[in-house]
Structure formats: structure tokens, C-alpha cells
C-alpha positions as CSV (number, residue, x, y, z in Angstrom):
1,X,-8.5,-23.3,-6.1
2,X,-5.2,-22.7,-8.0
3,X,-5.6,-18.8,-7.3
4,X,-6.5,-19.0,-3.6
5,X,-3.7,-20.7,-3.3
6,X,-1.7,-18.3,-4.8
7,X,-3.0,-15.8,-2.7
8,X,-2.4,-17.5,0.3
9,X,0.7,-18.3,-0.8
10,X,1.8,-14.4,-1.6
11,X,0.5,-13.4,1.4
12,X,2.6,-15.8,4.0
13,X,5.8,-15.3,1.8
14,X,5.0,-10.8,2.2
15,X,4.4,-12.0,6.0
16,X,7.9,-13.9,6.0
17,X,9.6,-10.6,4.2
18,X,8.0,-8.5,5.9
19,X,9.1,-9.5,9.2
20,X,12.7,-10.4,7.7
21,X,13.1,-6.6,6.7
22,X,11.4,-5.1,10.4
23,X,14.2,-7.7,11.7
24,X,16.5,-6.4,9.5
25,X,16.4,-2.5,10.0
26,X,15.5,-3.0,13.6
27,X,12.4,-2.3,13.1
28,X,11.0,-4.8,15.2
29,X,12.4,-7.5,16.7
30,X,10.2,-10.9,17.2
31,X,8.9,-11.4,20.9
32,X,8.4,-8.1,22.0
33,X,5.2,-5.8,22.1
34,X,4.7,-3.2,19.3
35,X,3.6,-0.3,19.5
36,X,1.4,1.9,17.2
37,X,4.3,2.9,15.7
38,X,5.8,0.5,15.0
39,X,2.4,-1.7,13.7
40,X,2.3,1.2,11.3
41,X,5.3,0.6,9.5
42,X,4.5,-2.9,9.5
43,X,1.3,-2.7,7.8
44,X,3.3,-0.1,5.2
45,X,6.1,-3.0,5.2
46,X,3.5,-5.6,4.4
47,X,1.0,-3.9,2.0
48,X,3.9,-2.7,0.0
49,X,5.2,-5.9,-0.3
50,X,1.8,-7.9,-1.1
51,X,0.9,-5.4,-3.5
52,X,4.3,-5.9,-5.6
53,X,3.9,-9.4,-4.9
54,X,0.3,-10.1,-6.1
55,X,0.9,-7.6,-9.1
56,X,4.3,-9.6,-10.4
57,X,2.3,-12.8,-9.8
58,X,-0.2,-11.4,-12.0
59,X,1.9,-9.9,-14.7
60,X,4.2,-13.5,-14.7
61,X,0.4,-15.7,-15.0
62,X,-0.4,-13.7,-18.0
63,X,3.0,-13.7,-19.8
64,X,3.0,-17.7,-19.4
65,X,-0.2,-18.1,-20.5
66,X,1.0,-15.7,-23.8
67,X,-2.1,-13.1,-23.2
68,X,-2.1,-9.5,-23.8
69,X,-2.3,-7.5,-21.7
70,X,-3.8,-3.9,-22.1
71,X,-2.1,-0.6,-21.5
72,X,-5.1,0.7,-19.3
73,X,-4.9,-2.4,-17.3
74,X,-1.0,-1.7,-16.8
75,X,-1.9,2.1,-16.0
76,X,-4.4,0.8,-13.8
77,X,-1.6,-1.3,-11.4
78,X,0.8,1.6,-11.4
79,X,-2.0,3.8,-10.3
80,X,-3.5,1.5,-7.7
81,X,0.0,1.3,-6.4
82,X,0.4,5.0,-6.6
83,X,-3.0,5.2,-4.1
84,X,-1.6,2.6,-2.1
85,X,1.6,4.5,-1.3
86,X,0.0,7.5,-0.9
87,X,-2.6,6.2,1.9
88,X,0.5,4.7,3.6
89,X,2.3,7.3,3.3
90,X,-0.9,9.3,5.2
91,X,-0.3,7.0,8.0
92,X,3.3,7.4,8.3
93,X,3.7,11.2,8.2
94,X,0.9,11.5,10.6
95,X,1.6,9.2,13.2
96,X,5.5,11.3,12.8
97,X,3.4,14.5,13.3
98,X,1.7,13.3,16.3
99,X,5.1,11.9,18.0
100,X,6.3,15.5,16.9
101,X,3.2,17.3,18.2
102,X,3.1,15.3,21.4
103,X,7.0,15.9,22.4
104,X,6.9,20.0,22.0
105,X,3.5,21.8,21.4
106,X,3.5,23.5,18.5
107,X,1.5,26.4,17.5
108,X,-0.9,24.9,16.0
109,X,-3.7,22.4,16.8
110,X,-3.2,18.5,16.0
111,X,-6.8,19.2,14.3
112,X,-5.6,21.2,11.4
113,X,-2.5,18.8,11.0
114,X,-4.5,16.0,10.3
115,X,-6.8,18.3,8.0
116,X,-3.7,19.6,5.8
117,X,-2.5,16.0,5.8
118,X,-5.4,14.6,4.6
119,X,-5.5,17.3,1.3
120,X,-1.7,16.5,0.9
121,X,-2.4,13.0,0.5
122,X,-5.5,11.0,0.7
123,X,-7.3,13.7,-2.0
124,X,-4.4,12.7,-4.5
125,X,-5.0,9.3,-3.4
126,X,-8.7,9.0,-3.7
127,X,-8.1,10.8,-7.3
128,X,-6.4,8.2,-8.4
129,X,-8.2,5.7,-6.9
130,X,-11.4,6.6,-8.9
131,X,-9.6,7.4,-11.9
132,X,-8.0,3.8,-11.5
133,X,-11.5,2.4,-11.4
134,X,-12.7,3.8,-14.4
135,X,-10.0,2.9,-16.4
136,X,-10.1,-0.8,-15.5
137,X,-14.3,-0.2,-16.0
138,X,-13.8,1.2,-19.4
139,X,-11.7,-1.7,-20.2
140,X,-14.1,-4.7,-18.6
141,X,-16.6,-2.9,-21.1
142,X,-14.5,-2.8,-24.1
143,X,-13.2,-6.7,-23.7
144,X,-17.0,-8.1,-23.5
């Protein structure tokens, strides 16, 4: 129950920054309608923030409680984290492309933009992801 709570707790405080820093920048301002633009860079607000969030909660519950913590599992975070940014980051240049691409045709199709976009980041990103998961693997198998 304690770590539900957590959770839930984690997530409404990212909610609360989140929305502090789209107020902030003038991002988005509470009340009016977003738009896929600016819902992106919400969710890339949010998910960056809940991901720190949950992984310093993590990292604090094992320092109190005096456990070790492994390097893989360390490499792991910063790895998942690395994923994360990169699969935002997907989602950030493209939706920029497509405001780019909609405003002055370039010269070539949206098609091959999204194709090149997806080799510049969500290959690196799904790399990483699996190499992520066999680490933490490979240390599940090695505690038991």
C-alpha cells in the first residue's frame, strides 16, 4: 500500500510541476484548449518529470533502508532514461517537421521525414531499451 501510494503521490506532484513549468514558459496557460502541439510537450514535460521523480524516490528508498544497489541496476535507470528522452524527443522533432512541412512544401515527402526520423531516434531508442532489459534480467538472475 505504502508504494501505491508513492506512486500516486509522484505522479500528482509531476502533474502539479508539470503544469507549473507549461505556466511558467507559456507553454500553456490553464483554461484554454490545447492543441497537439502543445499536449506533446506536455506529455514530454510530464514523463520527464515522473521518470526523475519515480527514479530519485527509488534511489532515496534504497539509501534509507542502507541496501546496495548494483551498478547494472544504476546503468539500467540512466539507460531507460536515455530511451525515454529519445522517444520524446521523436515526438518533438516530428510534430516541428510537420508544422515545418505543412507551412512551405518542401521537396520531399512527409513519408520519408517520418522514416529518417524514426532511424535517428526510435532505433537508438529501442537499442537501448533492449539492452536496458537485459541488464536488469541478468541482474534479477544473479540476485536469486
Amino acid at each position: 500500500m505504502k508504494k501505491v501510494l508513492t506512486i500516486l503521490g509522484t505522479f500528482l506532484l509531476s502533474l502539479i510541476i508539470t503544469f507549473f513549468f507549461a505556466e511558467t514558459f507559456s507553454i500553456y496557460h490553464l483554461g484554454t484548449a490545447p492543441t497537439f502541439t502543445t499536449f506533446t510537450y506536455l506529455l514530454f514535460i510530464f514523463s520527464f518529470i515522473i521518470y526523475v521523480s519515480l527514479t530519485l524516490t527509488y534511489l532515496i528508498s534504497k539509501k534509507v533502508k542502507k541496501e546496495k544497489i548494483d551498478i547494472k541496476k544504476i546503468l539500467s535507470l540512466i539507460i531507460f532514461f536515455i530511451s525515454l528522452l529519445l522517444v520524446l524527443g521523436f515526438i518533438v522533432v516530428l510534430n516541428h517537421d510537420w508544422v515545418t512541412y505543412s507551412s512551405n512544401y518542401p521537396s520531399a515527402p512527409f513519408y520519408i521525414t517520418i522514416i529518417v526520423r524514426c532511424l535517428e531516434f526510435l532505433a537508438p531508442s529501442t537499442i537501448l531499451l533492449i539492452i536496458g532489459i537485459i541488464l536488469l534480467l541478468k541482474n534479477k538472475r544473479k540476485n536469486k
